[in-house]
C-alpha positions as a LaTeX table, in Angstrom:
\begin{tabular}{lrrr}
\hline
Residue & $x$ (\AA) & $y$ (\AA) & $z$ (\AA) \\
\hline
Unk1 & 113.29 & 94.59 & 156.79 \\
Unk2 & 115.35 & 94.93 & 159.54 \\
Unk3 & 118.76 & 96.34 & 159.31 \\
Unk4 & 121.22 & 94.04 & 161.66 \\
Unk5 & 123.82 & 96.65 & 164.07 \\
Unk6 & 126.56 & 94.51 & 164.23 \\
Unk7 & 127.59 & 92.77 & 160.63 \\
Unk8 & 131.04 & 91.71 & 159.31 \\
Unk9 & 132.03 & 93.03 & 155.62 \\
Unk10 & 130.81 & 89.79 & 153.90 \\
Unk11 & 127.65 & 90.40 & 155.91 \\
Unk12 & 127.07 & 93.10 & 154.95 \\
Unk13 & 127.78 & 92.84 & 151.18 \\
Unk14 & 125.49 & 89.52 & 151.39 \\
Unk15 & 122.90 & 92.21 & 153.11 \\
Unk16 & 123.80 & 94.26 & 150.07 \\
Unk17 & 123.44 & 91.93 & 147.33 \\
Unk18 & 120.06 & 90.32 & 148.89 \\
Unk19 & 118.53 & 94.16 & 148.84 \\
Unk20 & 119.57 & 94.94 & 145.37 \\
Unk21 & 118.14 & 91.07 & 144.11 \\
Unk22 & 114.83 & 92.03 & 145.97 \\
Unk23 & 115.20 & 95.14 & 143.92 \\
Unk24 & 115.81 & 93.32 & 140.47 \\
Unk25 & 113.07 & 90.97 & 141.09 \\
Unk26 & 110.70 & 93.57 & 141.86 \\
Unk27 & 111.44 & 95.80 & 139.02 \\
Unk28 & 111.30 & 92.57 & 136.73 \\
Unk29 & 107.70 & 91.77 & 138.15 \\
Unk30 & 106.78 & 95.31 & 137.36 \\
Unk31 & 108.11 & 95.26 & 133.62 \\
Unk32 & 106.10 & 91.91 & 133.84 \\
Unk33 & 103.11 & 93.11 & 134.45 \\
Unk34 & 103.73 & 96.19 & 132.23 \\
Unk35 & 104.30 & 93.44 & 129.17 \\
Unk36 & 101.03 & 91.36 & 130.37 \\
Unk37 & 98.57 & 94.59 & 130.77 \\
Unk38 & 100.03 & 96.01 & 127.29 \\
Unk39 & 98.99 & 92.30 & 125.95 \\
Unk40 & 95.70 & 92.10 & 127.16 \\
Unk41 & 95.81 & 96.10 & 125.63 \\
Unk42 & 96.64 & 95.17 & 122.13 \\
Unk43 & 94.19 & 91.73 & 122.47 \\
Unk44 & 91.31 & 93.88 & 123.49 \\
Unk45 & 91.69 & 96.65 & 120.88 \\
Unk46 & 92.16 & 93.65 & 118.11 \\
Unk47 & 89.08 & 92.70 & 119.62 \\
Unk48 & 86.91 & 95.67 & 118.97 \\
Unk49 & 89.19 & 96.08 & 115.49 \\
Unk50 & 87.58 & 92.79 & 114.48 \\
Unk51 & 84.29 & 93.59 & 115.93 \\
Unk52 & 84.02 & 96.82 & 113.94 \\
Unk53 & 85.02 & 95.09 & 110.76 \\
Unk54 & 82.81 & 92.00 & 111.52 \\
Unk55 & 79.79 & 95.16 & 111.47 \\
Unk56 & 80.94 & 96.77 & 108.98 \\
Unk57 & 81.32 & 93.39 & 106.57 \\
Unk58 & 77.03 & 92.64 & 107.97 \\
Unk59 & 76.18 & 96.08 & 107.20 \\
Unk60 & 77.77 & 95.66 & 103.86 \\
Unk61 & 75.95 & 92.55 & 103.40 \\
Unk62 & 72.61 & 94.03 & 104.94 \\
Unk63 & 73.22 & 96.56 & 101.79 \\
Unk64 & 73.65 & 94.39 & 99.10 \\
Unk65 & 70.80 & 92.59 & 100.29 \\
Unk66 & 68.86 & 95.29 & 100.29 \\
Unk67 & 69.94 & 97.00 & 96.50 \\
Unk68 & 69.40 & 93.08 & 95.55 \\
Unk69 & 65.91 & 93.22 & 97.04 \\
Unk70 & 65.04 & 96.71 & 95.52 \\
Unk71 & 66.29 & 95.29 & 91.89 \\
Unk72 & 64.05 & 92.44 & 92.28 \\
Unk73 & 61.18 & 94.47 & 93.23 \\
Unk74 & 62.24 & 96.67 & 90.11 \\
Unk75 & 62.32 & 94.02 & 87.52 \\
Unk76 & 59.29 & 92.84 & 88.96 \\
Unk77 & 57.36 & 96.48 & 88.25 \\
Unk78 & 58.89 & 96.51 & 84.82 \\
Unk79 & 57.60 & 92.96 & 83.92 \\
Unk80 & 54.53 & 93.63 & 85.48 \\
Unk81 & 54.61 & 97.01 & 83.39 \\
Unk82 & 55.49 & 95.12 & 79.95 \\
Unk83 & 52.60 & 92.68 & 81.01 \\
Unk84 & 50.14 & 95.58 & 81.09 \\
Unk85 & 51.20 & 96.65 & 78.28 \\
Unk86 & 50.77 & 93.38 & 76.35 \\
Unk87 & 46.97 & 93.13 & 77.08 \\
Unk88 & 46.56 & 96.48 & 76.44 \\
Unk89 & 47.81 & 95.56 & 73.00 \\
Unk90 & 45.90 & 92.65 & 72.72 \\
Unk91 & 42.96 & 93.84 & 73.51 \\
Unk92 & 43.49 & 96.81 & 71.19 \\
Unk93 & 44.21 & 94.53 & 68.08 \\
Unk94 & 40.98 & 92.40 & 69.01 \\
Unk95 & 38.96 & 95.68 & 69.02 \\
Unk96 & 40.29 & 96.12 & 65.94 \\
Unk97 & 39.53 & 92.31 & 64.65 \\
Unk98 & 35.77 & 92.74 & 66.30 \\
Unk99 & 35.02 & 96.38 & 64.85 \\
Unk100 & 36.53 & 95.36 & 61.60 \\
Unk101 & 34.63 & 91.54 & 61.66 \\
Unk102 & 31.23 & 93.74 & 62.38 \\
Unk103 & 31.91 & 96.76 & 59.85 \\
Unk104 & 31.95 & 93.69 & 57.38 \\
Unk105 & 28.86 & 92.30 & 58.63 \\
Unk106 & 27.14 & 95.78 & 57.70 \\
\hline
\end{tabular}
């Protein structure tokens, strides 16, 4: 900006005052973009807050499904055991039954 030679006293206080509104303006555009960039600051880190909580709630989940699946597969071994176990007994008692039906036979 060019600085006239020649100005009268309102001139120059009008030169003055337009410098020191340029100045104003510009230092409000700065705090402006100060406020914005701080925004998009605190938007991006609640951002990655709810991304690390939106992990943390499917690895959660990816563990309960998991002790859920390893019950299952638990109760299915002990069932399977107490099945076992049931024709072992049954076949005992009809070794039993048969040795005792023959042993009367004799």
């Amino acid at each position: 900006m060019d600085v006239p030679t020649a100005l009268t006293e309102p001139q120059a206080l009008l030169f003055i005052q337009n410098i020191v509104h340029k100045q104003v303006l510009l230092h409000k555009q700065v705090l402006l973009n100060k406020q914005v960039l701080l925004h998009k600051q605190v938007l991006l880190h609640k951002r990655v807050l709810l991304q690390k909580q939106v992990l943390l709630h499917k690895q959660v989940l990816l563990h309960k499904q998991v002790l859920l699946h390893k019950q299952v597969l638990l109760h299915k071994q002990v069932l399977l055991h107490k099945q076992v176990l049931l024709h072992k007994q049954a076949y005992l008692c009809r070794s039993y039954l048969y040795n005792k039906h023959i042993q009367k036979s004799i």
